[in-house]
C-alpha positions as a printed NumPy array, in Angstrom:
array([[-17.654,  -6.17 ,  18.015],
       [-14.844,  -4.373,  17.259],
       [-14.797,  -2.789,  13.551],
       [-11.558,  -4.025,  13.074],
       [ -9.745,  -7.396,  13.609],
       [ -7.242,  -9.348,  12.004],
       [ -6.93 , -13.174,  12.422],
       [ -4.159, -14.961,  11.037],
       [ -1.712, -18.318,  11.279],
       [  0.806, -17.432,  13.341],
       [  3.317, -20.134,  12.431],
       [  7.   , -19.805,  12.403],
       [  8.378, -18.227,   9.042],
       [  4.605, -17.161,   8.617],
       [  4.444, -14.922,   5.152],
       [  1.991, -13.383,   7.769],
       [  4.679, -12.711,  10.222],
       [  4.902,  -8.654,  10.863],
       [  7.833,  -6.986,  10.429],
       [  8.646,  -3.624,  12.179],
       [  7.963,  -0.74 ,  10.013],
       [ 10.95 ,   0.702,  10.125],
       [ 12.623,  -2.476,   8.336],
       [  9.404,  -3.239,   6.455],
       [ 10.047,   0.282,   5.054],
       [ 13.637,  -0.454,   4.613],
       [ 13.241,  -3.691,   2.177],
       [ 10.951,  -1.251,  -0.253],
       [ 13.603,   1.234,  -0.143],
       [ 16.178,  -0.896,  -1.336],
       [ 14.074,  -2.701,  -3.528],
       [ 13.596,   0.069,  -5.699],
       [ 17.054,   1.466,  -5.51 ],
       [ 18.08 ,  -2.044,  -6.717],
       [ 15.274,  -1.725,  -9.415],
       [ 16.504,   1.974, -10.455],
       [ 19.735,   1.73 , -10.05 ],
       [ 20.736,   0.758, -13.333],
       [ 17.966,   2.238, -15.244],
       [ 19.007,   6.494, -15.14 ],
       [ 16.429,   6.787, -18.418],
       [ 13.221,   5.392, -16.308],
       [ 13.014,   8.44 , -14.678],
       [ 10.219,   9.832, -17.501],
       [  8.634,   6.456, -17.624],
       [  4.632,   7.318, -17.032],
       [  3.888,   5.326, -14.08 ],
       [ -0.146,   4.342, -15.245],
       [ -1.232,   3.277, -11.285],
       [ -0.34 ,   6.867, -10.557],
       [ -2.22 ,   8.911, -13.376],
       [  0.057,  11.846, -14.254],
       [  3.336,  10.715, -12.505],
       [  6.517,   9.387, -14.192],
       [  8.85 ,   7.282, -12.053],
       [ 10.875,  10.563, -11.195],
       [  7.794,  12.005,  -9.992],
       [  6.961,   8.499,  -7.68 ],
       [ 10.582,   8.668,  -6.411],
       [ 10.101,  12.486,  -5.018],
       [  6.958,  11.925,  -3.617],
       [  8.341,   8.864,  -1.493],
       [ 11.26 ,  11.191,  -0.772],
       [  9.385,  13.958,   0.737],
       [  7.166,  11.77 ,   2.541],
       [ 10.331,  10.395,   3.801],
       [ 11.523,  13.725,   4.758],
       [  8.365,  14.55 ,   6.607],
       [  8.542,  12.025,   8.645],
       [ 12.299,  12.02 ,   9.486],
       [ 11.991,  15.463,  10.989],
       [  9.09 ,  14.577,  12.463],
       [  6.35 ,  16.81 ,  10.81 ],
       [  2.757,  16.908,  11.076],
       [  0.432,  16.624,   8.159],
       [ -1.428,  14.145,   5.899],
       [  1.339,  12.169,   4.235],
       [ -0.686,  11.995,   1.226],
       [ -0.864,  15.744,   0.418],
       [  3.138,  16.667,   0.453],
       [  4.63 ,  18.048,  -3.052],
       [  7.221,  16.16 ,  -4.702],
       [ 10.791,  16.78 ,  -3.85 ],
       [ 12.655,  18.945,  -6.475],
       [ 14.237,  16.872,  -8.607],
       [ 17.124,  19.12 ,  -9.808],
       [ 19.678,  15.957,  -8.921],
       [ 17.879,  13.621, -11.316],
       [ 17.074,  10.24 , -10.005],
       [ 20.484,   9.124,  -8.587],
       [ 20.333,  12.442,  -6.26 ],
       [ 16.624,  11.564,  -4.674],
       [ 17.691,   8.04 ,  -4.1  ],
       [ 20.722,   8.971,  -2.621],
       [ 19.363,  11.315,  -0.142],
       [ 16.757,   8.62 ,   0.099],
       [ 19.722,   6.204,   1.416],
       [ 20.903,   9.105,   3.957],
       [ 17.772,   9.58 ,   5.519],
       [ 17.58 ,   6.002,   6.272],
       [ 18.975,   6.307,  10.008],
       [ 16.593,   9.517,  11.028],
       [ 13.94 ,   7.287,   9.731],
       [ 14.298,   4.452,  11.914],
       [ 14.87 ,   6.608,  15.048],
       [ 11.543,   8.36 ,  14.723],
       [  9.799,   4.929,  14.114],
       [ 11.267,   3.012,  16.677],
       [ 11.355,   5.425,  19.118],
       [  7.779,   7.396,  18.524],
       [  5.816,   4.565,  16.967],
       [  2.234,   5.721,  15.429],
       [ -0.219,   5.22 ,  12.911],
       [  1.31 ,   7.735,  10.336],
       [  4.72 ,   5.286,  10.784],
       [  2.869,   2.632,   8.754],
       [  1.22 ,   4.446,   6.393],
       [  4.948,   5.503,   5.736],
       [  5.982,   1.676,   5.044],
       [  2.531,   0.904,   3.152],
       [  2.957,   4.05 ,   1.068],
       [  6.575,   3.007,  -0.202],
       [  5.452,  -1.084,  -0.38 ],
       [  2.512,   0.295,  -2.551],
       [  4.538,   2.691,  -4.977],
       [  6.789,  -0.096,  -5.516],
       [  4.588,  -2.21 ,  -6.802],
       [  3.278,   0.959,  -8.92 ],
       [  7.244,   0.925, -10.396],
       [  7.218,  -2.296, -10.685],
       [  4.777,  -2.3  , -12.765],
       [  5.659,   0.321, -15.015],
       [  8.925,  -1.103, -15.286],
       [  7.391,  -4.167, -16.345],
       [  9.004,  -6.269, -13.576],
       [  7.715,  -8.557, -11.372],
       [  6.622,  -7.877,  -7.781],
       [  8.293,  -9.394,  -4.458],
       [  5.804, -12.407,  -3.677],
       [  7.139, -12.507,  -0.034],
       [  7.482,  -9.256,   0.378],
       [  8.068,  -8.519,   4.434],
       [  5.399,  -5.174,   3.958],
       [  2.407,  -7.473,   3.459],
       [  0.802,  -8.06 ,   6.583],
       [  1.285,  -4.404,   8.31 ],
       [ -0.223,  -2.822,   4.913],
       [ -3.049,  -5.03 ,   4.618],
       [ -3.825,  -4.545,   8.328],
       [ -3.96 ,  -0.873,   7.794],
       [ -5.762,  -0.441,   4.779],
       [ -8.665,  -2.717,   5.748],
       [ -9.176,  -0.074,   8.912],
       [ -9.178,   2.249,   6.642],
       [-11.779,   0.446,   4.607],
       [-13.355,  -0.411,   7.641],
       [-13.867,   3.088,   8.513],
       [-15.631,   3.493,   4.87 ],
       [-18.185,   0.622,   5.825],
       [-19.063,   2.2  ,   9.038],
       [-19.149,   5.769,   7.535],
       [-21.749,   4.783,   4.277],
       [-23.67 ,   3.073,   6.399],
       [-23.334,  -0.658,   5.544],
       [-22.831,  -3.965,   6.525],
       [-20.013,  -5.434,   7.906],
       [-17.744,  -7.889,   5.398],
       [-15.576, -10.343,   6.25 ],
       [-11.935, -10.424,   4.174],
       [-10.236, -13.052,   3.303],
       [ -6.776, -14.161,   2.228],
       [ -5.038, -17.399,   2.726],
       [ -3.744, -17.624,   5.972],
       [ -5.076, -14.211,   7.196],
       [ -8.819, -12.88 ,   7.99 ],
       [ -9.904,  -9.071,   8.717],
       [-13.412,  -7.844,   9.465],
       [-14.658,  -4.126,   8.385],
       [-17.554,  -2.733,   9.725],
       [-19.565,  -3.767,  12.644],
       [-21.751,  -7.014,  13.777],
       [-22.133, -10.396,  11.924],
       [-20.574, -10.046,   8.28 ],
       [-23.146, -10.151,   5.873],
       [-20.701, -11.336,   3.191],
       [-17.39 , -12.356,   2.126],
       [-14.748, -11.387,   0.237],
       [-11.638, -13.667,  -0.373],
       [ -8.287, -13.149,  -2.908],
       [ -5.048, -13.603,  -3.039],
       [ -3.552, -11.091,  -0.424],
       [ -1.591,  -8.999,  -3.434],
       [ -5.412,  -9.01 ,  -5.366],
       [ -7.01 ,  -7.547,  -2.065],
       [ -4.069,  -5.11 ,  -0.962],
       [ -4.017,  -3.547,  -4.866],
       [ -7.975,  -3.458,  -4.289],
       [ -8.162,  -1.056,  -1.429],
       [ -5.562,   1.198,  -2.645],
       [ -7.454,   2.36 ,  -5.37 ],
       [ -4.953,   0.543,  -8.224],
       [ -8.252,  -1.774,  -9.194],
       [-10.959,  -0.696, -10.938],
       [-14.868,  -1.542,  -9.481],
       [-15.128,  -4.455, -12.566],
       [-12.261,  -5.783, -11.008],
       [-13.076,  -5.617,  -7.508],
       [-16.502,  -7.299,  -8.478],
       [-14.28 ,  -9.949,  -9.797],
       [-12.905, -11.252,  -6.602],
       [-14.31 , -14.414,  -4.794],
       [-17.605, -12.842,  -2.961],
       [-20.194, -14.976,  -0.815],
       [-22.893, -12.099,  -2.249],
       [-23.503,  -9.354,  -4.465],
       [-20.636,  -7.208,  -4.278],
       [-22.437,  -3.756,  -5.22 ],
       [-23.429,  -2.457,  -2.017],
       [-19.981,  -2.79 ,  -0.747],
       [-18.011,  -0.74 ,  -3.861],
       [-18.502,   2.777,  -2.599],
       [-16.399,   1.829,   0.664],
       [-13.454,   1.359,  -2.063],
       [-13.246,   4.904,  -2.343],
       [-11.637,   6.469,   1.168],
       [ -8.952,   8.226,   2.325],
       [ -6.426,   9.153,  -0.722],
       [ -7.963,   5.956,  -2.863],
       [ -9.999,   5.61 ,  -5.633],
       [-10.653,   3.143,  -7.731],
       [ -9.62 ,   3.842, -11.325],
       [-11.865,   4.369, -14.574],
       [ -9.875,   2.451, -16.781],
       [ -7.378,  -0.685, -15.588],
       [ -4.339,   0.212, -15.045],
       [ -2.978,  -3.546, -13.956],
       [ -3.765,  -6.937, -14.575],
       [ -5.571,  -8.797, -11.412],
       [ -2.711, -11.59 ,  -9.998],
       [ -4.73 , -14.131,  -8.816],
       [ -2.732, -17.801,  -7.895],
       [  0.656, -15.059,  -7.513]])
C-alpha cells in the first residue's frame, strides 16, 4: 500500500476542493497584506508560534522564500535568511506584491514539490500572524487541502523512518494514511487542529488531545520531521468545532 493517500468528498464547492498553488499562495499573500496594511507598528510584535521572530521578521522570511523561488533557486526553503528589512514593513510587502507575476510563472509553468511547500509555508505563517495579531483565521481558507496533503507525506515519511505503524488521519470530509499496511490507529480533528499539529505549532499534550482510536504515544516522535517540532510550552489554543 502506498504510504501516502488522500481520500476525500469531492463535491462541488467542496472546502476540500484544491486550488492551484500559485493562487492558493496568492489568497495568503493578500491576506496578510490586508491584515498589515494598516497596522505599520506590528512589525515588532513577537510572533510566539515562531520563537524568536517578530512579525517583521515572519514577513522577510516569506519574502525571501518568495524570492527564491521566483528566480528559480535551489535549496531547502526552510533554511533562507530573512530579507533585509531596511524598507520597514510597507517595503517587504510591496516587493512582496511585485514578485507576484514571476511567482506564478515558475509555478505554473515548472510545477514541483518545493511549489507547495511555498503556498503551505505562507498559509502556515499566516495563521502564525494571525495569531499574534490576535485575529481570527480564514475558516475556508482555499490553502487547506494542498497543505494538509503535503504535510501528512511528510509525516508519513516520519512513520516509515522511526519504524512504526501506519495511522489513519482523519478530518471531516477528507482521509490520509501515513505509513505502510493496515492502520493500527486513528487519529481524527478538525482539519485546522490536525494541519497546526504537524507543523510543529502544537505541543505533544496537545496532540495527545485529539480524537485517537489508541494510545497516541508511540506515534508522537513522527511529529517531529522536516523543519517541525512540536513546542515545549503552548503557544496557541487547540480550535476544535472552528
Amino acid at each position: 500500500m502506498s504510504t501516502y493517500q488522500r481520500n476525500a468528498e469531492a463535491t462541488p464547492g467542496s472546502l476540500w476542493d484544491r486550488a492551484p498553488d500559485h493562487l492558493a499562495y496568492r489568497g495568503a499573500r493578500e491576506n496578510i497584506t490586508a491584515l498589515l496594511g494598516d497596522l505599520p507598528a506590528a512589525a515588532d510584535v513577537p510572533v510566539p508560534a515562531c520563537p524568536g521572530w517578530t512579525v517583521l521578521d515572519v514577513v522577510g522570511h516569506l519574502l525571501e522564500v518568495c524570492r527564491t523561488v521566483a528566480a528559480d533557486a535551489p535549496g531547502n526553503l526552510w533554511e533562507v535568511p530573512h530579507a533585509d528589512s531596511a524598507d520597514g514593513l510597507a517595503g517587504l510587502l510591496d516587493e512582496w506584491e511585485r514578485l507576484d507575476g514571476r511567482v506564478e510563472r515558475v509555478l505554473t509553468e515548472t510545477p514541483q514539490l518545493r511549489h507547495t511547500m511555498l503556498m503551505m509555508d505562507a498559509f502556515t505563517h499566516e495563521i502564525d500572524l494571525r495569531g499574534a495579531l490576535g485575529a481570527p483565521v480564514v475558516p475556508d481558507h482555499a490553502s487547506y487541502p494542498s497543505s494538509l496533503d503535503l504535510v501528512v507525506r511528510g509525516f508519513s515519511a516520519a512513520v516509515r523512518t522511526l519504524g512504526l505503524p501506519a495511522l489513519r488521519i482523519e478530518a471531516p470530509g477528507a482521509e490520509w494514511q501515513a505509513g505502510d499496511g493496515e492502520p493500527a490507529a486513528v487519529v481524527r480533528g478538525h482539519r485546522h487542529d490536525l494541519l497546526r499539529s504537524l507543523t510543529g505549532r502544537r505541543s505533544l499534550g496537545q496532540i495527545a488531545e485529539l480524537d485517537w482510536s489508541a494510545e497516541p504515544e508511540a506515534w508522537l516522535p513522527a511529529f517531529t520531521w522536516g523543519p517541525f517540532r512540536p513546542p515545549a510550552q503552548l503557544v496557541e489554543a487547540a480550535a476544535a468545532g472552528r
